[in-house]
C-alpha positions in Angstrom: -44.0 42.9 -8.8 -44.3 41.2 -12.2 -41.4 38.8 -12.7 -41.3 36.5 -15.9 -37.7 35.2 -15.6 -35.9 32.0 -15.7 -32.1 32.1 -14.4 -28.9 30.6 -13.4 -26.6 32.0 -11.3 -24.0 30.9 -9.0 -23.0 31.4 -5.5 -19.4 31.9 -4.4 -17.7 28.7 -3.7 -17.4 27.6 0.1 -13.8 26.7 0.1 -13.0 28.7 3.7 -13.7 27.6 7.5 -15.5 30.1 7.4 -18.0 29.7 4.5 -18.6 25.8 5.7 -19.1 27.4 9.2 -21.6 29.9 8.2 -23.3 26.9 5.9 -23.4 24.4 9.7 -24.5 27.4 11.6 -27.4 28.0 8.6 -28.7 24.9 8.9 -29.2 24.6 12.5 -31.7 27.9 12.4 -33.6 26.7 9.6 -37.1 27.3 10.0 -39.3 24.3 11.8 -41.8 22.7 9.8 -45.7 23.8 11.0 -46.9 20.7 10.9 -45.6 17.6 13.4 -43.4 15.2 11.7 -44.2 12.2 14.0 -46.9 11.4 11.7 -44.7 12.7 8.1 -44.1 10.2 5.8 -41.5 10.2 4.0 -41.3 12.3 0.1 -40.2 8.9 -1.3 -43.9 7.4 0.5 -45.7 10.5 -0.4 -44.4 10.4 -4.2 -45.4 6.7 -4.3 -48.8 7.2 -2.9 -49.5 10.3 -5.5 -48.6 8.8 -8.0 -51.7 7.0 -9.4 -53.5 9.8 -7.7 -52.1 13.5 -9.3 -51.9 14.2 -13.1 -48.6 15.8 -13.6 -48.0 18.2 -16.8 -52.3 17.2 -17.8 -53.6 18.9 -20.1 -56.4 20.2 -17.6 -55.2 22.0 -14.1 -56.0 19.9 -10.7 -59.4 20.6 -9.2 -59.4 21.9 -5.7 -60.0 19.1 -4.0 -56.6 17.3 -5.6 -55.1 20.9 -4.7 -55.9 20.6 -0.9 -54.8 17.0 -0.6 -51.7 17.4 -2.4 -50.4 20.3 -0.7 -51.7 18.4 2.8 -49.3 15.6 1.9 -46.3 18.0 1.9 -47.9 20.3 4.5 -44.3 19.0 6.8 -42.3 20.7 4.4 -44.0 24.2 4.5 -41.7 27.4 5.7 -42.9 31.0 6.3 -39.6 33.3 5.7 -38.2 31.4 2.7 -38.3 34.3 0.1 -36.5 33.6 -2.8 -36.8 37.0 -4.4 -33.8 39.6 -3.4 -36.0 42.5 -4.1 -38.7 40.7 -2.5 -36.9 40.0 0.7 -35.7 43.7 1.0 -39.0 45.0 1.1 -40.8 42.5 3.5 -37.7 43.0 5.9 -36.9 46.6 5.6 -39.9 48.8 4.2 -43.2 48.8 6.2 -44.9 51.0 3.2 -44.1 48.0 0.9 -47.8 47.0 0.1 -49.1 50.5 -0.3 -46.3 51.1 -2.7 -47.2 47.9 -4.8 -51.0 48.6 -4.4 -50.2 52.1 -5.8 -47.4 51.3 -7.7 -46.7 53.5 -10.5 -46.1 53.1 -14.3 -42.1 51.5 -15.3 -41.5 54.4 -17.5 -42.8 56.5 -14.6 -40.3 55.0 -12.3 -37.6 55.0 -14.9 -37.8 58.4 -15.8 -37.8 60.0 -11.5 -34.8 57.6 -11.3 -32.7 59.1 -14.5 -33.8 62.9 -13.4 -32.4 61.8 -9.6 -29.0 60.8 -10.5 -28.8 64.1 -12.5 -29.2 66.3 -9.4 -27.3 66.8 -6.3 -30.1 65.2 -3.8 -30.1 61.9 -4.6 -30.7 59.8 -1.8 -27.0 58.4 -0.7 -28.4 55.9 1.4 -30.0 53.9 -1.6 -26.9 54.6 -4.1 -26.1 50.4 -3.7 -29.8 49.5 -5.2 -28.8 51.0 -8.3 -24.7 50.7 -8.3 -22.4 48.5 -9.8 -19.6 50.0 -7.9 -17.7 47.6 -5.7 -17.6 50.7 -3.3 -21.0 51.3 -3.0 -21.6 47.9 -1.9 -18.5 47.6 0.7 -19.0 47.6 4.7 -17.8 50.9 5.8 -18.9 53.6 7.3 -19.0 57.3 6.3 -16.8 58.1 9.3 -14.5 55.0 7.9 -14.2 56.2 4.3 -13.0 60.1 5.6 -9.9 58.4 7.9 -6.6 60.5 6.9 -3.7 58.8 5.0 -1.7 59.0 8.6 -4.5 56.9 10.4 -4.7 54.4 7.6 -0.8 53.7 7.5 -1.3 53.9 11.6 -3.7 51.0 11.4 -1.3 48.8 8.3 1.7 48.9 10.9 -0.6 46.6 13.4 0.8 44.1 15.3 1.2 40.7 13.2 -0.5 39.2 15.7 -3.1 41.6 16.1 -3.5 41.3 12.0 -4.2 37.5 12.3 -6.8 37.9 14.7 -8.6 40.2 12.4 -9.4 37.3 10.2 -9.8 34.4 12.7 -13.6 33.6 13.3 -14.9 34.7 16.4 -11.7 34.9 17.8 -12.2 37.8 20.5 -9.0 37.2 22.4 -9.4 33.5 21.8 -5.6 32.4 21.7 -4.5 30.1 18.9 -4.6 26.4 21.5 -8.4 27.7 21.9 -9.0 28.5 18.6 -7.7 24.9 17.9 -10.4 23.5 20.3 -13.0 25.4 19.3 -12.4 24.1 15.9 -12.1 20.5 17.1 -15.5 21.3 18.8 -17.3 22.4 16.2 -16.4 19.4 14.3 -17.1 16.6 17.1 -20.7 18.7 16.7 -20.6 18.5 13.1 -20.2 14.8 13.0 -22.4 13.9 16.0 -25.1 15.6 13.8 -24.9 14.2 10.6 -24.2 10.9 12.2 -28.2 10.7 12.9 -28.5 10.9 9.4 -30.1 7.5 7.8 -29.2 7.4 3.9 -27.8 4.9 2.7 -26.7 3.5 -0.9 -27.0 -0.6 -1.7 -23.9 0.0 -4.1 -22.1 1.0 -1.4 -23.0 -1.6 0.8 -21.8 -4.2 -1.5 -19.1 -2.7 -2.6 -18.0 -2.6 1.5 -18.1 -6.5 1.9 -16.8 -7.2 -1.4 -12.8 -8.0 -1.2 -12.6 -7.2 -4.8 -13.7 -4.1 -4.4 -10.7 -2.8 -2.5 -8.2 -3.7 -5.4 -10.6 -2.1 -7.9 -10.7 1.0 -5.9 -7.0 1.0 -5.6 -5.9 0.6 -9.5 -3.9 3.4 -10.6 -5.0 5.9 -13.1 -5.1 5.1 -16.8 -2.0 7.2 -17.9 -2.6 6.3 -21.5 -6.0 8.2 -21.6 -4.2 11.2 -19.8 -5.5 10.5 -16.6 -3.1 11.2 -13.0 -6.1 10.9 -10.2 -8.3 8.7 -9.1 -11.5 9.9 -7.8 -15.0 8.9 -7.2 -18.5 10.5 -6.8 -22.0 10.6 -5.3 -24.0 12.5 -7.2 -27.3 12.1 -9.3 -27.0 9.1 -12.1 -28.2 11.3 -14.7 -25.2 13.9 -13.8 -22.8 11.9 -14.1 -21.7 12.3 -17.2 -21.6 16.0 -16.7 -18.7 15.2 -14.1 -17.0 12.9 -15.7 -16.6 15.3 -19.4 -15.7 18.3 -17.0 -13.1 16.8 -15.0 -11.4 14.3 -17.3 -9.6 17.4 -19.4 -8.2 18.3 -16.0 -6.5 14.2 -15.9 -9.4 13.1 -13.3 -10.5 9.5 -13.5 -13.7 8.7 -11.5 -13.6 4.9 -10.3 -17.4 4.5 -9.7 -20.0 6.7 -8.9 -22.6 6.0 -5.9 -25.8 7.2 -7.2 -28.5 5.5 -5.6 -28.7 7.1 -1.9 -32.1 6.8 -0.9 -33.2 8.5 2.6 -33.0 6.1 5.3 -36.2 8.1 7.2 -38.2 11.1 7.5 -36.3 13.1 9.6 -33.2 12.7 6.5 -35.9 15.0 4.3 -35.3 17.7 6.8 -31.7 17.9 7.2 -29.7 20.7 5.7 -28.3 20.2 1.5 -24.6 20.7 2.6 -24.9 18.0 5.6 -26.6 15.4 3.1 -23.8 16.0 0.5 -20.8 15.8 3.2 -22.1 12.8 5.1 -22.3 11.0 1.4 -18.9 12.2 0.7 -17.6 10.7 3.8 -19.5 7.4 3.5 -18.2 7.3 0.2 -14.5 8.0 1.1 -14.6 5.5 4.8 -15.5 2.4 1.9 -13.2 3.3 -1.0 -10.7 5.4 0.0 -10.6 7.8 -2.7 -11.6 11.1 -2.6 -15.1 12.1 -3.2 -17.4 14.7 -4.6 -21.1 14.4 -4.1 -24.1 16.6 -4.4 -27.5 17.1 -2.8 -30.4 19.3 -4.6 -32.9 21.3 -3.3 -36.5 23.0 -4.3 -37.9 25.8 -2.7 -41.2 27.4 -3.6 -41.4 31.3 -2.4 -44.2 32.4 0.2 -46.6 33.9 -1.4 -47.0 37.8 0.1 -50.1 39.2 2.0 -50.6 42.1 -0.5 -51.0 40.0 -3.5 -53.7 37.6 -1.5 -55.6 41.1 -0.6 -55.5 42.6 -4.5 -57.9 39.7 -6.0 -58.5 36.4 -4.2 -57.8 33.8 -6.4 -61.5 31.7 -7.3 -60.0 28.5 -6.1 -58.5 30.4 -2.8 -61.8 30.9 -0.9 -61.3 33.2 2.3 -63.7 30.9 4.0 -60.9 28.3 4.1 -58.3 29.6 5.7 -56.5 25.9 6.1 -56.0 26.1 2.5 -55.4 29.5 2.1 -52.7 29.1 4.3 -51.3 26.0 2.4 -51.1 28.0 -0.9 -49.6 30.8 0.7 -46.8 29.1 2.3 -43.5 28.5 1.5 -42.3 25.0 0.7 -38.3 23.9 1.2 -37.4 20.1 0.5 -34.2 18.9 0.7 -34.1 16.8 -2.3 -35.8 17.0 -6.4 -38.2 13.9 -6.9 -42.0 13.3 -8.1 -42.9 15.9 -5.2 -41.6 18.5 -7.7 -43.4 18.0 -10.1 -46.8 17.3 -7.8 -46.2 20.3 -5.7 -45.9 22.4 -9.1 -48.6 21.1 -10.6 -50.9 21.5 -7.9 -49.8 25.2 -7.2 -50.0 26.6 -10.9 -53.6 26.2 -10.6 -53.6 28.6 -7.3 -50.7 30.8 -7.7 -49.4 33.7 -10.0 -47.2 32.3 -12.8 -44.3 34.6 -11.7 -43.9 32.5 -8.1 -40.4 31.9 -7.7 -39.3 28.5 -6.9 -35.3 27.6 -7.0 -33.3 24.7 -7.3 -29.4 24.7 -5.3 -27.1 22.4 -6.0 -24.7 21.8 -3.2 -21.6 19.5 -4.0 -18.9 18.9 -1.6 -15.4 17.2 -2.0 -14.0 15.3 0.6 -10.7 13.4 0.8 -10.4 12.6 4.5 -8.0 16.3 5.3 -10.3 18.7 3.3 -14.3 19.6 2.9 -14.8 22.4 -0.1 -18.7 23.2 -0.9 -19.5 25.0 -4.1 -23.0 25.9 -4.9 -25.1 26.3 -8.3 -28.9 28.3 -8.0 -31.4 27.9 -10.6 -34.5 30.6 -10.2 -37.5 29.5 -12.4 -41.0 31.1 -12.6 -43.4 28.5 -11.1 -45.5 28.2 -14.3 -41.6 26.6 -16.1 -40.3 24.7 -12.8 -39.9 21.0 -13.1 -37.7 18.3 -12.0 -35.5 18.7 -15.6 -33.9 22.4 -14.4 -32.0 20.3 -11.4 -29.3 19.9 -14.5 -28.6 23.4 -14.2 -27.5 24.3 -11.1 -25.7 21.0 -11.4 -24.0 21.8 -14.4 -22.8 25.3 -12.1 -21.8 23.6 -9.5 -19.6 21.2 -10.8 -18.0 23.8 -13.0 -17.1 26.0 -9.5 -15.7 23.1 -8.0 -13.4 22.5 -10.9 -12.3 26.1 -10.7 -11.9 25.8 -6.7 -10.0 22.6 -7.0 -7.9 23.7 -9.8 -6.4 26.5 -7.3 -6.3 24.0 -4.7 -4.1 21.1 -6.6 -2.6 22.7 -9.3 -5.3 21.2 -12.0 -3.6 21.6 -15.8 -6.3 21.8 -18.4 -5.4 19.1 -20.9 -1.9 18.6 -19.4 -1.5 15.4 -20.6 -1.9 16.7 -24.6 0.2 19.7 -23.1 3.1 17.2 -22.0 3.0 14.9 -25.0 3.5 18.6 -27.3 6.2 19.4 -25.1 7.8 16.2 -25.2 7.7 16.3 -28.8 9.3 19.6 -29.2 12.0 18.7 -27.0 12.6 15.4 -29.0 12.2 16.8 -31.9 14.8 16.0 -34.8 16.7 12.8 -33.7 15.1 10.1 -35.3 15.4 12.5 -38.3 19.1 12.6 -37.7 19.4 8.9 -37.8 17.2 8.3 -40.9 19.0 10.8 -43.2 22.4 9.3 -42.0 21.2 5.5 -42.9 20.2 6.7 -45.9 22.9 8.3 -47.2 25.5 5.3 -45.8 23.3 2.8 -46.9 21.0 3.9 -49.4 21.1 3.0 -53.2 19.5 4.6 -56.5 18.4 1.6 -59.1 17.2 2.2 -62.5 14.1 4.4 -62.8 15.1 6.6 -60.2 13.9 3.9 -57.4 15.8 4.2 -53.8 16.5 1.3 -52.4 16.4 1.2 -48.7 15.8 -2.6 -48.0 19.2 -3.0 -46.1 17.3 -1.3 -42.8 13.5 -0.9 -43.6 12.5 -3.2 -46.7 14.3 -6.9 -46.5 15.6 -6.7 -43.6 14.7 -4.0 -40.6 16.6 -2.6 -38.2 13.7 -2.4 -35.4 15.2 0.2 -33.2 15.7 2.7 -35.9 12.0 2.2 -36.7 11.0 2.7 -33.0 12.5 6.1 -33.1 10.8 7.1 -36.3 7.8 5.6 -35.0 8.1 8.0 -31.7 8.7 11.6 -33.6 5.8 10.9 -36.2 3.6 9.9 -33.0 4.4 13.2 -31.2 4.1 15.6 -34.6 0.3 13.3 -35.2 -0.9 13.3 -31.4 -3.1 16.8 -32.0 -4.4 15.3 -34.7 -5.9 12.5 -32.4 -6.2 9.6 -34.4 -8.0 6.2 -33.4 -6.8 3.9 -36.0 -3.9 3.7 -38.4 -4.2 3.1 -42.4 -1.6 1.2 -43.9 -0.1 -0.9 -46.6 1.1 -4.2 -46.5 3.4 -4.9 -45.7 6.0 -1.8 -46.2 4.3 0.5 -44.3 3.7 -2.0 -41.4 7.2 -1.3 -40.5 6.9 2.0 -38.6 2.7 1.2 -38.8 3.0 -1.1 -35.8 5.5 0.6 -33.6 3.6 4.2 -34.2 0.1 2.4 -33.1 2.2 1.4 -30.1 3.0 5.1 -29.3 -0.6 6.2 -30.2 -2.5 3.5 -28.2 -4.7 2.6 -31.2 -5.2 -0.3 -33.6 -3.8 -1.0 -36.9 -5.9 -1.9 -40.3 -3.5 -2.8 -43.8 -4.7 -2.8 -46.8 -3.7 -5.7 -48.9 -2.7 -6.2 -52.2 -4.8 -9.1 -53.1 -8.0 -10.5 -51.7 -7.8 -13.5 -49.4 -10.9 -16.4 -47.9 -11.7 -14.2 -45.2 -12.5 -10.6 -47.2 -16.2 -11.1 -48.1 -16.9 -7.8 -48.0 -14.1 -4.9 -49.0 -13.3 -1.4 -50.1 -11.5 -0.9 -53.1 -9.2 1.7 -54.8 -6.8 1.0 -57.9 -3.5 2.8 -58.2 -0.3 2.7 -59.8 3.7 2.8 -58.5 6.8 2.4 -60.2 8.2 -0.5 -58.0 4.8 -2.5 -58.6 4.0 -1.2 -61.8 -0.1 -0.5 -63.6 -3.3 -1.5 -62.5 -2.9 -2.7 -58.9 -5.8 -3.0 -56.5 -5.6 -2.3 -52.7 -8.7 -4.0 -50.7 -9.6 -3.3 -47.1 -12.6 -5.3 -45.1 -15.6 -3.0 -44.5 -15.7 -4.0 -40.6 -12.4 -2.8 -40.2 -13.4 0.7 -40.6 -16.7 2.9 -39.7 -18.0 6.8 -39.8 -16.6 7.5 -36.1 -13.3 6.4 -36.9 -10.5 9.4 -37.4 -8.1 7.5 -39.6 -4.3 8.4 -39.7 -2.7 7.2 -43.2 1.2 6.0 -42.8 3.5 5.1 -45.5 7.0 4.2 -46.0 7.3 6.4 -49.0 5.4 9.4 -50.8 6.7 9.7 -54.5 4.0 9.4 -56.7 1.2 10.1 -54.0 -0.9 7.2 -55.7 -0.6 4.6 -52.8 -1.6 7.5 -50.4 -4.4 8.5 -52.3 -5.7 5.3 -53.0 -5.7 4.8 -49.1 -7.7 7.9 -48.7 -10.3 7.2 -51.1 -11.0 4.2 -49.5 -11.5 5.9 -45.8 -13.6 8.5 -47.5 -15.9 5.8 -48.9 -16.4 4.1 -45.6 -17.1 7.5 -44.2 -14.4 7.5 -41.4 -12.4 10.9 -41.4 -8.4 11.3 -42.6 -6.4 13.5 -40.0 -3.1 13.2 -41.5 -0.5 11.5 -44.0 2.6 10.4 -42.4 6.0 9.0 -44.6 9.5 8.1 -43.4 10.7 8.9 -46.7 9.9 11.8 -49.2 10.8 12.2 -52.7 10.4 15.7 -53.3 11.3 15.9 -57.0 8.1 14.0 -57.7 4.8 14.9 -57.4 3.3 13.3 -54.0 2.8 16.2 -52.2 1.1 18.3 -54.5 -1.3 15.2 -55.9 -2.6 15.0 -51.8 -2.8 18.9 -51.3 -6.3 18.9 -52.3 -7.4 16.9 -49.2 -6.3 19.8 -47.1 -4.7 17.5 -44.7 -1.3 17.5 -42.4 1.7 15.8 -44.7 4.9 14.8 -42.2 8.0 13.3 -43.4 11.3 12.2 -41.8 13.2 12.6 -44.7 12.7 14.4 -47.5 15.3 13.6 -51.0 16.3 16.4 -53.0 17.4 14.0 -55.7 18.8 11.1 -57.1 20.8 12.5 -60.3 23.7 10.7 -61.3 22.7 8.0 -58.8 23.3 10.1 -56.0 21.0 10.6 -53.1 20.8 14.4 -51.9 19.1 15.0 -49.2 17.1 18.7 -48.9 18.6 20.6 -46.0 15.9 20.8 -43.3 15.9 24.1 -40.7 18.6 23.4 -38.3 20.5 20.9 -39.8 23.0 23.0 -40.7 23.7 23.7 -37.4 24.3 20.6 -35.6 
């Protein structure tokens, strides 16, 4: 069957007794190798001793003879029944005609068109109705004899015993009392343990990180809280995934310590053990040293038997019949418990021998451990042989650690961005009372001077009341945190007033522009403006190192009348290249025209408190929403 696919899906998460049951009891059936491992070395040996030997990814295909000795190499690895293919796997198990149909098989519009005129009559085969449905009853476990019980039996069976109920859904329970169950489970886990414990890997980070007495204080810090983080975690999982982890979790307030990437198999025999016992015996390693919990992941690769029919259609010219040793090794299934260089040999060798359709897959198990829970989630990558490499182990990676997050979301109570979520919350629910405070200084205290100018300078000029500017400082950080600034754009040395207290709130640094250049500005951006309290032709200079293209830039002011001062600020962080996210003001003179000279930047304008007017020299303040309620 011609297959030219290359696909991602992923497996329900193993978060139940049950699932991580079925996984232990899986990997104690797994097929035995067909070749002795007392003489096996191990894939890290055999990747070191091919690799001055096999051309990977060459621009000419492997001769036989590099075929033979590659696939003798990993001939410790080979398995008979790993078929990869669903369809595949149905047909070898269940259908004995299966190589005459495939010999014989007809045309796909043939088949497509018998299939559309079967579902329009009344004889279509029943007992294949789940090969074609998407019907979650087609594909559930009951029998005819179940689906036709009357509505009396089926209330009959809902009023069950409570007790009879909750042995319905405990594993193999058969009668097995609750104290057994208990000791079964304890059982199964002393098994567990005694199994994995023959396992060899270890990690030299780890190590030292064990006899190190700094290490225990480091592993104990608390979360950074001003990055949004509530939970310290850590991971063993691939150096090149890391980052993957770290991106999907932090939105979700998880801080990862370290992560112990370089487990290397401490034997052969760890190359044969089972993905989910390498990624929970890592996990608890991990967890017995630091004392965080831990997620870590193991990888797999899997080539797919090749089937009889397609070796009896056309013998493939480097597959001589004669040789039955090879023919065997290129027929054969390959499982290894881990993605290194033997992916790429083992690929490279077989293109040359097998149809480009062979599926080969790559699993991703990644377990979570915290010394009370185990939760496995899985991610499957299904590649053609003639795309499979070493690069697709990023994708069932990726899967995985996307259904752990969903897992462990339902399991702790994971927010997405709850940190953002509490700061807007926070600032709703403070919302107004530095506003309050501001308008009532300013009209007790505030004065009109010629020229329309308000002086303020009894609390925010000459002399500052420093609590009042805290407060304004808080509500202007909670109305900019969306906007998420990482440096603050003011003026010396008004706007430093409320500048300093807000970069307090916001966690990020302040730059001033000043008014005149001093020994230590070599280098500067410039922008001219005028104001009526400084009058014509005034120059504001910032240093060039105090500003670059990644920087989001947050402009803060004590006042917007003119808009000149503002503007002048914002050509400057335009020139540098950063990016403006917002203008920010305690005090607003709306009968002049600030706001409308900035409204062609297209950016957030927030002020405090906004004057109406100073006619007659009296201040009037404009009436925000609300006010005229409290």
């Amino acid at each position: 069957m011609e297959r030219n696919r290359l696909l991602a899906e992923a497996e329900t998460p193993g978060t139940s007794n049950l699932q991580m049951l079925a996984n232990r009891q899986r990997s104690k059936t797994l097929s035995p190798p067909t070749v002795s491992r007392s003489n096996t070395r191990s894939l890290a040996q055999a990747n070191a001793a091919f690799g001055m030997e096999v051309p990977v990814n060459g621009a000419e295909p492997m001769n036989i003879k590099t075929v033979e000795a590659t696939l003798a190499e990993y001939a410790a690895y080979a398995v008979e029944d790993n078929w990869l293919s669903d369809e595949l796997l149905a047909a070898m198990t269940q259908n004995d005609d299966f190589f005459e149909f495939e010999n014989g098989a007809k045309p796909l519009d043939e088949q497509l068109e018998e299939w559309e005129a079967s579902e329009d009559h009344d004889d279509f085969d029943e007992e294949n109705t789940w090969m074609v449905s998407d019907e979650p009853w087609d594909h559930w476990a009951q029998t005819k004899d179940q689906n036709e019980k009357s509505e009396d039996e089926r209330k009959k069976s809902i009023l069950l015993d409570r007790k009879q109920l909750a042995r319905e859904f405990l594993f193999e329970a058969d009668n097995m009392s609750m104290e057994n169950a208990k000791e079964h489970d304890e059982e199964d886990e002393t098994e567990y343990l005694k199994r994995i414990s023959q396992l060899r890997l270890s990690s030299r980070r780890l190590l030292t990180a064990a006899n190190n007495p700094k290490a225990k204080a480091f592993f104990e810090r608390p979360p950074d809280a001003t990055e949004g983080f509530d939970r310290m975690w850590v991971s063993a999982i691939d150096n090149v995934c890391f980052k993957n982890l770290v991106g999907t979790f932090r939105n979700y307030g998880v801080q990862f310590a370290d992560n112990f990437g370089d487990f290397q198999d401490g034997c052969t025999e760890d190359g044969f053990f089972s993905i989910e016992d390498v990624a929970s015996f890592k996990a608890r390693k991990v967890f017995e040293v630091t004392g965080l919990p831990c997620i870590a992941s193991r990888t797999s690769f899997e080539i797919e038997p090749v089937p009889d029919f397609q070796n009896n259609n056309a013998a493939s010219p480097l597959i001589s019949r004669n040789t039955a040793i090879r023919n065997t090794r290129v027929m054969s299934g390959y499982r290894f418990n881990d993605v290194g260089m033997h992916v790429e040999y083992m690929c490279e060798a077989l293109r040359s021998v097998s149809e480009p359709s062979r599926v080969t897959r790559f699993k991703t198990c990644m377990c979570y451990y915290d010394g009370e829970m185990e939760v496995f989630t899985y991610g499957v990558c299904d590649v053609d042989l003639v795309f499979a490499d070493s690069t697709r182990t990023f994708i069932p990676v990726s899967i995985a650690v996307n259904e752990m997050v969903k897992t462990l979301e339902l399991t702790f109570g994971l927010e997405y961005e709850k940190w953002i979520q509490g700061r807007m919350e926070e600032s709703l629910k403070g919302y107004g009372t530095a506003s309050v405070k501001l308008r009532d200084r300013v009209l007790k205290e505030g004065r009109v001077l010629p020229n329309d100018i308000v002086d303020v300078s009894s609390f925010m000029d000459s002399m500052v009341d420093v609590n009042l500017m805290d407060d304004c400082a808080k509500e202007l950080s909670q109305r900019f945190v969306s906007q998420k600034p990482n440096k603050i754009l003011t003026v010396a040395t008004t706007g430093l007033v409320v500048a300093i207290p807000l970069a307090k709130y916001l966690q990020v640094p302040v730059v001033y522009a000043r008014k005149e250049r001093n020994v230590v500005m070599a280098d500067t951006y410039q922008a001219g403006y005028s104001s009526k309290t400084v009058g014509k032709n005034r120059e504001l200079l910032v240093a060039k190192s105090h500003l670059d293209e990644e920087d989001r830039v947050l402009i803060i002011d004590d006042f917007l009348s003119s808009g000149a001062v503002q503007e002048a600020l914002l050509r400057i962080v335009y020139e540098s290249g950063a990016t403006a996210v917002g203008v920010g003001v305690l005090l607003e003179k709306v009968y002049e025209s600030g706001r409308q000279s900035l409204s062609g930047f297209d950016l957030p304008v927030h002020s405090l408190c906004r004057i109406a007017s100073v006619r007659d020299g009296v201040i009037q303040l404009v009436e925000e929403e609300g006010f005229d309620k409290m």
